[in-house]
LOMAR-139711 format. One record per residue (C-alpha): residue number from 1; residue in one letter; y, x, z. Coordinates in nm, 2 decimals, decimal comma. Example, Ala and Ser with C-alpha at 12.3 -4.5 7.8 and 13.67 -1.06 7.14 Angstrom:
1:A:-0,45:1,23:0,78
2:S:-0,11:1,37:0,71
end
This chain:
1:X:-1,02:-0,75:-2,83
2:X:-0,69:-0,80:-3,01
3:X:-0,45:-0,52:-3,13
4:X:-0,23:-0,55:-2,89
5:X:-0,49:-0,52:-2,58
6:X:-0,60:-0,19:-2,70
7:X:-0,29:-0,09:-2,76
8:X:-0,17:-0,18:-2,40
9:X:-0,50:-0,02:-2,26
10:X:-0,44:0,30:-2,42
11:X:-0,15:0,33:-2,28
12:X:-0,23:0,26:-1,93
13:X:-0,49:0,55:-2,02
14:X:-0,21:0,77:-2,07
15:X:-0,03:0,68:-1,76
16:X:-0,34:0,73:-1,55
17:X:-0,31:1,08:-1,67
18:X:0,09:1,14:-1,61
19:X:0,04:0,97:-1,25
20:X:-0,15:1,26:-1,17
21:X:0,13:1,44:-0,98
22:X:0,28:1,11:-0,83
23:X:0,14:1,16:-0,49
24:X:-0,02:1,46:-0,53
25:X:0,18:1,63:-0,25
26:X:0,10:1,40:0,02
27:X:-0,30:1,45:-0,02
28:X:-0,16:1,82:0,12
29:X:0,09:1,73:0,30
30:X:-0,15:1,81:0,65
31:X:-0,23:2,16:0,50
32:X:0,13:2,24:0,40
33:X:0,31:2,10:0,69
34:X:0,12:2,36:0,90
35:X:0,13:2,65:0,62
36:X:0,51:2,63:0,61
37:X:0,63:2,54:0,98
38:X:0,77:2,23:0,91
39:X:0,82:1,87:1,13
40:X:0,71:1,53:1,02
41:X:1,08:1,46:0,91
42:X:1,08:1,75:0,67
43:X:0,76:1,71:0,56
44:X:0,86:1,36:0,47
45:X:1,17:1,48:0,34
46:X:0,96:1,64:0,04
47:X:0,80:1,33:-0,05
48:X:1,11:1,14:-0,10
49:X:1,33:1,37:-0,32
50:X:1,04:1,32:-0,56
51:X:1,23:0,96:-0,56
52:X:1,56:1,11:-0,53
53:X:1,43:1,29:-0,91
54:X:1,32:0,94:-1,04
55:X:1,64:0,82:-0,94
56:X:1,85:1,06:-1,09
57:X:1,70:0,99:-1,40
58:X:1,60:0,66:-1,41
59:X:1,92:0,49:-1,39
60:X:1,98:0,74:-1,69
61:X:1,70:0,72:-1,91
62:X:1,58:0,35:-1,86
63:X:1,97:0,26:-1,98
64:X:1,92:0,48:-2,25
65:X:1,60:0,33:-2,35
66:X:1,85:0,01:-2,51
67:X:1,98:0,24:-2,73
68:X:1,79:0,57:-2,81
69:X:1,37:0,59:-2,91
70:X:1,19:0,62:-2,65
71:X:0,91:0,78:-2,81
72:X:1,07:1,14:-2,76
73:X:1,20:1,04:-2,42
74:X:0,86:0,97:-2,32
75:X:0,66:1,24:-2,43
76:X:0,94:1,48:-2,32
77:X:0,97:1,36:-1,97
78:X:0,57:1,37:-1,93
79:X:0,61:1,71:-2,02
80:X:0,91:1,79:-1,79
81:X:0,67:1,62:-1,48
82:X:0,36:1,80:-1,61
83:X:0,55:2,24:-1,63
84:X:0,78:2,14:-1,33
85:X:0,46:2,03:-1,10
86:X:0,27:2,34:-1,24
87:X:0,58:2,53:-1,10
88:X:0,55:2,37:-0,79
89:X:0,14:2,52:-0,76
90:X:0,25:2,82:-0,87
91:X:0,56:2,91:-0,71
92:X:0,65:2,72:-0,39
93:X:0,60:2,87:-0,06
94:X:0,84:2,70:0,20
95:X:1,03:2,37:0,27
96:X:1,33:2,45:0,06
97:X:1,12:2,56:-0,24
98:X:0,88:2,31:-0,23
99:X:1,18:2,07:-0,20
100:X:1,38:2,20:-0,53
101:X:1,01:2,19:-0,73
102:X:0,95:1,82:-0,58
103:X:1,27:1,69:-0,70
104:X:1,23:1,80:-1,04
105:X:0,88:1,67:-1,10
106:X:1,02:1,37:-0,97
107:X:1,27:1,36:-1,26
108:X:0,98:1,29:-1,53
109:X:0,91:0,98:-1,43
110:X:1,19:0,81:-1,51
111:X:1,13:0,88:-1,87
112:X:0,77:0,76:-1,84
113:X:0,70:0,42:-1,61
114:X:1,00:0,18:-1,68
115:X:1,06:0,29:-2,09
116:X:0,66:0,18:-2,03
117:X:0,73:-0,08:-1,89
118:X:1,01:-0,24:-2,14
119:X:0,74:-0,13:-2,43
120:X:0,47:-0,40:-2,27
121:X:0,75:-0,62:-2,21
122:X:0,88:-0,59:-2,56
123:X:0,52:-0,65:-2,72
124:X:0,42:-0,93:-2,49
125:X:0,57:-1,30:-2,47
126:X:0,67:-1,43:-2,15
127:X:0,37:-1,69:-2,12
128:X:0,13:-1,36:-2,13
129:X:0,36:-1,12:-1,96
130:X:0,29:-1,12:-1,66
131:X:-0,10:-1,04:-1,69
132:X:0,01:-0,76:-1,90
133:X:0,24:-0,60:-1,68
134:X:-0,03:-0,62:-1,43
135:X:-0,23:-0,46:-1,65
136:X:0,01:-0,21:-1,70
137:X:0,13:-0,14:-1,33
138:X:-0,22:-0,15:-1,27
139:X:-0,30:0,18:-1,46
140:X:0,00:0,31:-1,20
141:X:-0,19:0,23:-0,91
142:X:-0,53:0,37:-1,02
143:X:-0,34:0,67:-1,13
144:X:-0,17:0,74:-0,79
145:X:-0,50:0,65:-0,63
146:X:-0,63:0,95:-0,86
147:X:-0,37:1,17:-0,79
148:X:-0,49:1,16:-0,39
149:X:-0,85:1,20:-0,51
150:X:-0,83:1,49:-0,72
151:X:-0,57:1,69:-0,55
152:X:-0,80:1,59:-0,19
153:X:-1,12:1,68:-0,32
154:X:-1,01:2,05:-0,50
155:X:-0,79:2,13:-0,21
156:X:-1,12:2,09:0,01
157:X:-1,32:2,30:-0,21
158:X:-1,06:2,54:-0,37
159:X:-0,72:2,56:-0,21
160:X:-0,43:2,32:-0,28
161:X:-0,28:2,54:-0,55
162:X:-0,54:2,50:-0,78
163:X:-0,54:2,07:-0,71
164:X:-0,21:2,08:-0,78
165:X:-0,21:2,33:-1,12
166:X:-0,52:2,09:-1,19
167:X:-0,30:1,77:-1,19
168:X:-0,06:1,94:-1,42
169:X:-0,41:1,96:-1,67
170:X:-0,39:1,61:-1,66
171:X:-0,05:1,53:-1,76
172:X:-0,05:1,73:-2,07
173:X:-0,34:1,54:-2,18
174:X:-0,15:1,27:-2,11
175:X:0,20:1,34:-2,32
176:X:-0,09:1,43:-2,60
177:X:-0,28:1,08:-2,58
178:X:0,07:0,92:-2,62
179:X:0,14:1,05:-2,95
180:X:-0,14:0,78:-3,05
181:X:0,00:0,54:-2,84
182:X:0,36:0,61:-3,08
183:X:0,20:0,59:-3,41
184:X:0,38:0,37:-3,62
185:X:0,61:0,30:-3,32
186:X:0,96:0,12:-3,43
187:X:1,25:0,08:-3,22
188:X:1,38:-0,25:-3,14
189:X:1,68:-0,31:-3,23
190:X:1,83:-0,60:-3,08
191:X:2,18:-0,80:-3,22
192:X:2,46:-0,85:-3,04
193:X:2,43:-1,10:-2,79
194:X:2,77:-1,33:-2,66
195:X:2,66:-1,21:-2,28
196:X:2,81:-0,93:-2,16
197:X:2,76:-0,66:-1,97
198:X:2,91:-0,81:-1,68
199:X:2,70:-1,12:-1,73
200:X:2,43:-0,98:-1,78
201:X:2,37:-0,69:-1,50
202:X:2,68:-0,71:-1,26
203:X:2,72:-1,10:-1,25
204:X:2,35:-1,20:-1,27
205:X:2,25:-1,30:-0,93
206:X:1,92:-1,44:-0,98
207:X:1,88:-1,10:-1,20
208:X:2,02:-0,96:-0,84
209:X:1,83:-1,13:-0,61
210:X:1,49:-0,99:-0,81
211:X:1,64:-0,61:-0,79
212:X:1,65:-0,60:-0,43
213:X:1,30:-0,82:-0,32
214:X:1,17:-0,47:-0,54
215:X:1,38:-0,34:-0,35
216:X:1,19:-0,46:0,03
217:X:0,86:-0,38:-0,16
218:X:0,97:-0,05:-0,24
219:X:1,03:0,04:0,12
220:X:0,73:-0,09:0,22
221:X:0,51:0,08:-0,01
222:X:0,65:0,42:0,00
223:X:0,65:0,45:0,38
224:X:0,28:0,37:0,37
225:X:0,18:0,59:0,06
226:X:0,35:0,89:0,16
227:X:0,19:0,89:0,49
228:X:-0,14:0,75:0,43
229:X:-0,32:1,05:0,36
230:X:-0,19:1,21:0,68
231:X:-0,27:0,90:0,85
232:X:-0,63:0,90:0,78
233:X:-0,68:1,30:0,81
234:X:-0,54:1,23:1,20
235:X:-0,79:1,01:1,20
236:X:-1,07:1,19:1,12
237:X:-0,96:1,48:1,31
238:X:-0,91:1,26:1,67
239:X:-1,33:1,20:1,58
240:X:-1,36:1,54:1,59
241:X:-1,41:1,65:1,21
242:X:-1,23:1,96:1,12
243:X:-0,91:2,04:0,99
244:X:-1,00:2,10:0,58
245:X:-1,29:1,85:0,57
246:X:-1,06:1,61:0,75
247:X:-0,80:1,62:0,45
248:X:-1,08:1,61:0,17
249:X:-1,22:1,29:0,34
250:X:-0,91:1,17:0,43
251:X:-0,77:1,17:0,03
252:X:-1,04:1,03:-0,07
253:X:-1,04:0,75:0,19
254:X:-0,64:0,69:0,08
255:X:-0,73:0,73:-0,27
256:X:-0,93:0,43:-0,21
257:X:-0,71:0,23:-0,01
258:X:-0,45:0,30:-0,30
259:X:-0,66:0,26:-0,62
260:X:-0,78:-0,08:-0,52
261:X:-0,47:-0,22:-0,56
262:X:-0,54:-0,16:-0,95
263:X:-0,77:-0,47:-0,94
264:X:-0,46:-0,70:-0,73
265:X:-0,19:-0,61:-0,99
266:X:-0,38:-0,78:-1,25
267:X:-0,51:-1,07:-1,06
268:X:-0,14:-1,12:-0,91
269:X:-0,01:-1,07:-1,25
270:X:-0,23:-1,35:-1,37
271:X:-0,14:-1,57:-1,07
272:X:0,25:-1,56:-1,08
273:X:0,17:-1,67:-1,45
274:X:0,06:-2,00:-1,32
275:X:0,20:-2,09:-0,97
276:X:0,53:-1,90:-1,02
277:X:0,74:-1,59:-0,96
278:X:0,88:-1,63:-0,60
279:X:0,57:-1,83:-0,47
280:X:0,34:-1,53:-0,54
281:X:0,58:-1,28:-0,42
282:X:0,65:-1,46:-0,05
283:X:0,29:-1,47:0,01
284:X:0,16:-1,14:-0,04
285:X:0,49:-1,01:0,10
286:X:0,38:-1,18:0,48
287:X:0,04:-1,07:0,42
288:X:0,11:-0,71:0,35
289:X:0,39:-0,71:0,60
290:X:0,16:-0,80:0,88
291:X:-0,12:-0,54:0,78
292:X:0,15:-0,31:0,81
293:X:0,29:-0,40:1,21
294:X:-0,08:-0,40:1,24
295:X:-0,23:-0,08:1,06
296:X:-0,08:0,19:1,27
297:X:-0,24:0,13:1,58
298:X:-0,62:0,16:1,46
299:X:-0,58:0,55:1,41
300:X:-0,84:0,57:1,67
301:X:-1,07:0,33:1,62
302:X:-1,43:0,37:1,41
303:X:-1,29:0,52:1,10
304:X:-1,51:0,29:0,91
305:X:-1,29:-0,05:1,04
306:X:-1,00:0,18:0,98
307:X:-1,10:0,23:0,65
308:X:-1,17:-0,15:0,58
309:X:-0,87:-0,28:0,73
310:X:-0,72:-0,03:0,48
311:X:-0,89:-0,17:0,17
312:X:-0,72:-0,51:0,27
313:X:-0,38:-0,33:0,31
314:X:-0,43:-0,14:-0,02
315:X:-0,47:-0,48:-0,23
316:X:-0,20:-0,67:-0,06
317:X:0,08:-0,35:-0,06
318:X:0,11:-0,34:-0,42
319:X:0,03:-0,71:-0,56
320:X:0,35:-0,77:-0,57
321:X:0,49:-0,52:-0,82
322:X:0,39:-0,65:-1,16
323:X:0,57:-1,01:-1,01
324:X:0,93:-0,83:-0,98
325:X:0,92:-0,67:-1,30
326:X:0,79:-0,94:-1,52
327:X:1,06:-1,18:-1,39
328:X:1,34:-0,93:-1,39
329:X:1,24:-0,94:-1,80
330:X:1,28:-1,34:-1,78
331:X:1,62:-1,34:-1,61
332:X:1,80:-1,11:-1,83
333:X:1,90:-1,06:-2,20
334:X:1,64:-0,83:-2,39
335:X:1,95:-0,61:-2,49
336:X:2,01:-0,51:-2,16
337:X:1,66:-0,52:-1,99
338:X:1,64:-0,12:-2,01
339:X:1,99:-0,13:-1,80
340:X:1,86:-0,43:-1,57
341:X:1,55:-0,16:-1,51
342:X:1,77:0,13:-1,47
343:X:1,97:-0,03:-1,16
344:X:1,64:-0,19:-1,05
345:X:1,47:0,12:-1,04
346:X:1,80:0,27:-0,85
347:X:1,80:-0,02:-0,58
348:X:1,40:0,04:-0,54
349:X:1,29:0,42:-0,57
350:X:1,63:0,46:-0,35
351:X:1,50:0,27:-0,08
352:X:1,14:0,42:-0,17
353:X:1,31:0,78:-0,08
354:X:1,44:0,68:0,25
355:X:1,16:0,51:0,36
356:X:0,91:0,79:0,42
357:X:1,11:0,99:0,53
358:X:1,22:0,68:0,79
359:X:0,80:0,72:0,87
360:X:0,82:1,08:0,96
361:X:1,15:1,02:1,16
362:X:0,96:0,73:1,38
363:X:0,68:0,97:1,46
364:X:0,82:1,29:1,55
365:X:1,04:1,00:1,79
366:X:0,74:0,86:1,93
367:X:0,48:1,14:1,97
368:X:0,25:1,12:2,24
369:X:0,39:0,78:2,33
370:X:0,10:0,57:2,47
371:X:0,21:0,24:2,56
372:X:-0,13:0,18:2,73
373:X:-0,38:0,42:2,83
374:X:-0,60:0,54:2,49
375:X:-0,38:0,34:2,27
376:X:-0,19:0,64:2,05
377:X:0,17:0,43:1,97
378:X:0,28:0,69:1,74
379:X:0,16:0,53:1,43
380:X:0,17:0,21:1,51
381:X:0,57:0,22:1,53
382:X:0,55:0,47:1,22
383:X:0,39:0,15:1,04
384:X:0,58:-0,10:1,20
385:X:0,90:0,09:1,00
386:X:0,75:0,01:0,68
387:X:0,67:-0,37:0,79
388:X:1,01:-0,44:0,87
389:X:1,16:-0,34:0,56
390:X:0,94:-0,57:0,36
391:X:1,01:-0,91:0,57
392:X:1,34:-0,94:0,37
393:X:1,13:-1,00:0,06
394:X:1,05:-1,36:0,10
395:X:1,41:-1,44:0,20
396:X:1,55:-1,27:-0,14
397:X:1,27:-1,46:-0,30
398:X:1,37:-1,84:-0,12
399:X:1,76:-1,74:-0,23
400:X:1,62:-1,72:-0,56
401:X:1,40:-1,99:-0,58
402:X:1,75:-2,21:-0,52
403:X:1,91:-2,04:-0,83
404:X:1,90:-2,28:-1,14
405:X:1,84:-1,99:-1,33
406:X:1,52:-1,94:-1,15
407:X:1,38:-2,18:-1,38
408:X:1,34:-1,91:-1,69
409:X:1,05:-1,76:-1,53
410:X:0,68:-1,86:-1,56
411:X:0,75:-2,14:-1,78
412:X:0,96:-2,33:-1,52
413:X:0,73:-2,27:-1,23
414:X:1,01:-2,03:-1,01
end
C-alpha cells in the first residue's frame, strides 16, 4: 500500500467519526416528533437547517480554503460540530430549540467534507481521482450510515439523549485522529493563473452545468435520507411492532440502506474513470430516480422486500457523488477549486435543505390518501418528490456532454 493510500484511508477514518452527527436527528426523528408536538413539515424543517448551517459556512470556508490552512479550519469546525451537537443532547427540548442547536451543528461541516475533499483532490492526479474521491465520499456514506446505527440502537436501549451525547464521543475522536492526518501537512500555494475569477467560477458553464446535476442529486438524496428512518419505523409499526423497538429496527434497517452506498462510491468512482463523467452520472441518475417513484408505495409490504428494494435504492442514491466532484476538479483551475466547491456546495446542500422538508410537506398533504383500497399513497408521493427532482440530472449532464470543455475530464472520455 503506497503513502498516499494510507494517508487517504486515514482520513476517511476520521470522517467516519465526524459524520457521526450528520443524520443523527432523523434516527429520532419518530420519537421527537411525538415528544415535542410537532407535524411532518416541522419535523422536516429540523433536518434541513442542518443544511442551512453547511450552507452558511460552506460557501465561506471552502473559498477560504484557496487561501488560508486548512488544517486549523478542519480541526476547529470538527470541534464546533462535535460541542454544538452535544448541546443539542443536552439542552434541546422543543422545535425552536432543537432548530437553533441543528443549525449550528450543521455549521461544522463545511469546515470538514469539501476542505477534505480539495485535500484528496490536491494529492491525487486526475487519471486516479476519481477512485480516490470515491474512496473518500465513501467514508461519508459509511459514516452517515453509522450515525443512524448508533444513535438507533442507544436510543432503543437508553433514551435519545444519551445516542446523541454518544455521537458527540465520536467526533472528538475524530478532530484528534486528524492531527495525524496534518502531520507534516503544507499548504499549496498555487501562482497566479491568466484565468480570472470570472472565467473561472461565474463564466464557466461546463464548471456550471456540473454544480447543478450535484445540485438534482442533492435533492434527491436528502429527501430520501432525512425520511428514511421514519419511513421504515412506519413500517415496522403498520406490522404491528411497537413504537421504541420499531425505531431501533428501523435505524438499523436505514443505516443499512445508507451505508451500502459506501461500496458504490468507490466502484462508480472507478467506473467514471474509464467510461466517462456524464455517461456514469445519466445512468445511475434514471436508476435511482425510478427506485425513488417506486419506493414509497412498499411501506406496507413484507418488511423484508421493503428492506431489499431498499439495499438497491441505497447503492444507486449516492453512486453518483464522487462523479460530480471529481469532474468539478477537472473543469476548473486548481486556484479556484475551493471557490468552485464553495458555490457547488451552496447550489447542492441548498437544494438538500428544501428537499426534506419538500418530503414532510407531501405527507402531511397526502395523509390517509389511498388511491386504492390497502394501498397507503402517502409515501409513495412523499418519494415521488425526491424522484422528480433528480430527472433533471441526466439533462444537465447531456448539456454538458456537448460542451468542448467536457473533454478535460476522464482523459477525454466526457
Amino acid at each position: 500500500m503506497t503513502d498516499k493510500m494510507r494517508w487517504l484511508l486515514l482520513l476517511c477514518l476520521v470522517q467516519i467519526f465526524i459524520m457521526l452527527v450528520f443524520i443523527n436527528y432523523s434516527a429520532v426523528l419518530p420519537i421527537l416528533r411525538q415528544e415535542w408536538g410537532m407535524n411532518n413539515t416541522r419535523a422536516g424543517s429540523i433536518f434541513s437547517i442542518y443544511q442551512f448551517g453547511y450552507i452558511a459556512s460552506g460557501v465561506v470556508l471552502s473559498t477560504l480554503s484557496d487561501r488560508v490552512n486548512v488544517k486549523r479550519m478542519f480541526i476547529g469546525c470538527a470541534l464546533w460540530s462535535g460541542i454544538t451537537n452535544l448541546l443539542f443532547g443536552l439542552f434541546a427540548h422543543d422545535y425552536l430549540s432543537g432548530l437553533l442547536l441543528r443549525g449550528l451543528t450543521g455549521i461544522g461541516m463545511g469546515g470538514t467534507y469539501m476542505p477534505g475533499l480539495k485535500l484528496v483532490a490536491e494529492r491525487f492526479a486526475p487519471a486516479e481521482r476519481g477512485r480516490a474521491v470515491g474512496i473518500y465520499v465513501g467514508s461519508l456514506v459509511l459514516g452517515a450510515s453509522l450515525s443512524l446505527a448508533v444513535t438507533g440502537t442507544i436510543a432503543a436501549i437508553l433514551n435519545w439523549r444519551a445516542a446523541i451525547i454518544a455521537c458527540s464521543i465520536g467526533v472528538f475522536v475524530g478532530a484528534l485522529l486528524s492531527l495525524r492526518v496534518f502531520r507534516g501537512y503544507r499548504p499549496t500555494i498555487h501562482r497566479k493563473v491568466d484565468e480570472s475569477f470570472r472565467t473561472e467560477i461565474v463564466r464557466n458553464k461546463p464548471a456550471f452545468l456540473m454544480i447543478l446535476g450535484y445540485g438534482a442529486h442533492m435533492w434527491e438524496m436528502y429527501g430520501m435520507r432525512s425520511w428514511l428512518a421514519p419511513f421504515f419505523t412506519a413500517a415496522l409499526i403498520a406490522h404491528g411492532i411497537g413504537g421504541t423497538t420499531a425505531t431501533g429496527w428501523a435505524g438499523a434497517a436505514a443505516a443499512l440502506v445508507i451505508g451500502i452506498g459506501t461500496v458504490s462510491t468507490a466502484v462508480t468512482g472507478t467506473i467514471s474513470d474509464r467510461f466517462g463523467r456524464t455517461r456514469t452520472v445519466t445512468l445511475v441518475m434514471l436508476a435511482s430516480a425510478t427506485l425513488s417513484f417506486l419506493f414509497g408505495w412498499l411501506v406496507n409490504v413484507h418488511p423484508l422486500l421493503t428492506l431489499t428494494v431498499g439495499l438497491l435504492y441505497g447503492c444507486l442514491i449516492v453512486a453518483e457523488s464522487p462523479v460530480f466532484s471529481t469532474g468539478l476538479t477537472e473543469l476548473v483551475a486548481p486556484a479556484y477549486l475551493g471557490t468552485a466547491m464553495g458555490v457547488q456546495s451552496l447550489v447542492g446542500y441548498s437544494l438538500g435543505m428544501i428537499s426534506p422538508t419538500i418530503f414532510g410537506w407531501a405527507l402531511d398533504l397526502c395523509r390517509g390518501w389511498q388511491p386504492l383500497p390497502g394501498i397507503d399513497g402517502q409515501w409513495g408521493v412523499a418519494f415521488a418528490t425526491a424522484g422528480a427532482g433528480a430527472l433533471a440530472g441526466p439533462l444537465f449532464m447531456h448539456l454538458l456532454r456537448r460542451c468542448p470543455e467536457s473533454a478535460k475530464m476522464a482523459g477525454g472520455r466526457k
